[in-house]
C-alpha positions in Angstrom: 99.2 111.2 56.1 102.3 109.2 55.5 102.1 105.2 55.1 103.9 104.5 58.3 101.3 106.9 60.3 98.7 105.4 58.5 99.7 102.0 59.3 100.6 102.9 63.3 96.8 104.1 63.3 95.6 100.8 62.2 97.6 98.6 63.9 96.5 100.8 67.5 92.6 101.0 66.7 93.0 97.3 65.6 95.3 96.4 69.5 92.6 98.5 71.1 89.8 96.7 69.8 91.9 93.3 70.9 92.5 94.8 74.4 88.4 96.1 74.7 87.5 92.5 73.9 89.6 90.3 76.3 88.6 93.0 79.0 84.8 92.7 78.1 85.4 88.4 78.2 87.0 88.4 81.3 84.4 90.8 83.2 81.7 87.9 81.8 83.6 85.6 83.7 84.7 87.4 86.9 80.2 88.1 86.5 79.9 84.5 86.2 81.9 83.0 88.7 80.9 85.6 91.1 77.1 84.6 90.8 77.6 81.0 92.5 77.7 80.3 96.0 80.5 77.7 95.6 83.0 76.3 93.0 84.0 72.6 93.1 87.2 72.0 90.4 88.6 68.9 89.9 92.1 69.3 88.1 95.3 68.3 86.4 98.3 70.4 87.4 102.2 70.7 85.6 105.0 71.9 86.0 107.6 71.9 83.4 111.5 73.6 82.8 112.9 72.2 79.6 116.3 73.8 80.6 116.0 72.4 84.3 114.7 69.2 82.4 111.7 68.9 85.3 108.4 67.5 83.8 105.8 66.8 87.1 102.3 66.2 86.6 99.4 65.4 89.1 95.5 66.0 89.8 94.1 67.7 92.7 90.6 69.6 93.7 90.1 72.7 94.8 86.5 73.8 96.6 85.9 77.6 96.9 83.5 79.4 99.0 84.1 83.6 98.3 87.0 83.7 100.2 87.2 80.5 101.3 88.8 77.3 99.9 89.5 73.6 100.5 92.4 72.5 98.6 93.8 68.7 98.1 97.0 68.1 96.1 100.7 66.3 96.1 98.8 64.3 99.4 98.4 67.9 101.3 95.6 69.6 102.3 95.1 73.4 102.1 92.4 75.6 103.7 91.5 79.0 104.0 88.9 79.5 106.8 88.7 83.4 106.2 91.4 84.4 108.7 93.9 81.8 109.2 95.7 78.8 106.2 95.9 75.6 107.4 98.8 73.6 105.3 97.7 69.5 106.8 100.4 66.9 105.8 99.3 63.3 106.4 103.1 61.7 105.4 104.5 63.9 108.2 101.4 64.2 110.7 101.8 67.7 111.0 99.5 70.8 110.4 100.6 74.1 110.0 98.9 77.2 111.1 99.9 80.6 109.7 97.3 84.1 109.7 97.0 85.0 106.2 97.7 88.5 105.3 96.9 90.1 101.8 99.6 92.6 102.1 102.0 89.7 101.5 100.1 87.4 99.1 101.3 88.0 95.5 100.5 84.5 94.5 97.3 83.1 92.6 95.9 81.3 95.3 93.1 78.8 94.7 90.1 81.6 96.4 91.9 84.2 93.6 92.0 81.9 90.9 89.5 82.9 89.1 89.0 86.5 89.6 93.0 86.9 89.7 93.1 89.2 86.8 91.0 91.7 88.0 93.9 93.8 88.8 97.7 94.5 87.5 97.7 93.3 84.2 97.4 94.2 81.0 95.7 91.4 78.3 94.9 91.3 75.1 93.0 88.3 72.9 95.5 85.0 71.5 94.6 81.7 70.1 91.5 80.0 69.8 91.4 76.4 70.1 88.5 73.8 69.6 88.7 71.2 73.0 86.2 68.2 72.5 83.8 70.5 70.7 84.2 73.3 72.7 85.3 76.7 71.6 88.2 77.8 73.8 89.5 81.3 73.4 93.1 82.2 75.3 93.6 85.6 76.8 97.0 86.7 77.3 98.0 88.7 80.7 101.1 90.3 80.7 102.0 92.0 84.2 102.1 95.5 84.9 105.0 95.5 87.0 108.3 95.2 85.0 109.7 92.9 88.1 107.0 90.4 88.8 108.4 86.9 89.0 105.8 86.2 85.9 106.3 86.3 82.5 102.8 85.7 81.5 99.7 84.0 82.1 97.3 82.5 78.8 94.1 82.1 80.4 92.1 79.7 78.6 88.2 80.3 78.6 85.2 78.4 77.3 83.7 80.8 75.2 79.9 79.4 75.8 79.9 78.9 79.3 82.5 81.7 80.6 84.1 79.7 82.7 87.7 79.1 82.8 89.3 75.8 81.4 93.3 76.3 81.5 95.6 78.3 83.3 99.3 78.4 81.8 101.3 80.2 84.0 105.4 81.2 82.7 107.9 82.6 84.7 110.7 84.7 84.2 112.9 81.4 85.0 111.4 79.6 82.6 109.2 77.6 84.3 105.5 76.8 82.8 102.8 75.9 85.4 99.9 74.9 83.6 96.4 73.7 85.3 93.6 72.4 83.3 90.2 71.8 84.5 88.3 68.4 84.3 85.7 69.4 86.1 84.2 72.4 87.1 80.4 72.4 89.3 79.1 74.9 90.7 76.4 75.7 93.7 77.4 72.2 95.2 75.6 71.2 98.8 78.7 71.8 101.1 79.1 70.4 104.9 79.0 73.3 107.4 82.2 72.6 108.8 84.2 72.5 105.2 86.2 75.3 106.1 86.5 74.4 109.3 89.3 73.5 111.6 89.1 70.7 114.0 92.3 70.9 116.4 91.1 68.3 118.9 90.5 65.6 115.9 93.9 65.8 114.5 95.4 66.4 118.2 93.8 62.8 119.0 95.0 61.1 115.6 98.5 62.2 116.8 99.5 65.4 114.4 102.2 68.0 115.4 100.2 71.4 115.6 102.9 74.3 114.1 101.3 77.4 114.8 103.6 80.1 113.5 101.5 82.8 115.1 
């Protein structure tokens, strides 16, 4: 066999391997993260463009319930009740009330977050970094369609407790999204009515209901 074959042979079974152990990681997590009844993750979020020259940074928390999720951020609420989004802006006293449909949700929203990667992409082991004592190893997720907006996603994960500590998100544009996790709890004692809407209360405070449905 020629050097070249040779080589090609090696360098497969060796990106194979790579591939078979960021698949068998990120089943351990999706396991993992499916086994609690809830998630509660405090954040930092950013978004950067060097060539737009846009640097924004801020925190926000995010609680998911299966499908469910309660998000805070930029001074908005966000909430998924199973069936309908609920977008609530206290600057503008308005809520906004849209159905949600899967067929039309390509983006990683907070109740996919962590099990995003199930499905259409293809990933294969990068860096490992030490955070604070912690063993982080990044998994890099390339999509499978050739026109997705996304360039790639590194998916940082802390290899002792499976779950996942960054998010670095780049687009096609050039734009890096990046969220890291300060804190993540799990099987939290949640209100009843977390994921629920109350119309009449934000009616009576004085909020513009937008129901696009």
């Amino acid at each position: 066999m020629k050097k070249a074959a040779i080589l090609f042979v090696i360098l497969f079974s060796f990106n194979l391997a790579y591939a078979q152990d960021a698949k068998k990681l990120l089943n351990e997590v999706s396991t993992k993260v499916k086994s609690y009844d809830n998630i509660v993750i405090d954040f930092k979020w950013n978004l950067t463009n060097e060539k737009e020259k846009v640097n924004q940074e801020t925190r926000g928390d995010v609680t998911i319930s299966g499908d469910k999720y309660l998000l805070n951020m930029l001074g908005a609420t966000r909430m998924f009740d199973g069936k309908k989004i609920y977008s609530i802006v206290p600057e503008d006293e308005e809520v906004t009330i849209s159905n949600y449909n899967p067929q039309d949700d390509k983006e990683i929203t907070p109740s996919k977050m962590l099990t995003f990667y199930e499905k259409g992409y293809t990933y294969k082991m990068d860096i490992v970094q030490t955070v604070k004592g912690r063993k982080i190893q990044y998994v890099k997720l390339i999509p499978i369609d050739s026109k997705a907006e996304i360039k790639n996603i590194l998916l940082g994960i802390d290899v002792q407790t499976k779950h996942i500590y960054k998010l670095i998100q780049t687009d096609d544009n050039g734009t890096k999204y990046t969220l890291t996790v300060n804190s993540f709890k799990t099987n939290e004692p949640l209100s009843k009515t977390l994921f629920t809407f109350d119309k009449a209360k934000f009616e009576k405070e004085g909020y513009y209901i937008n129901n696009l449905n």
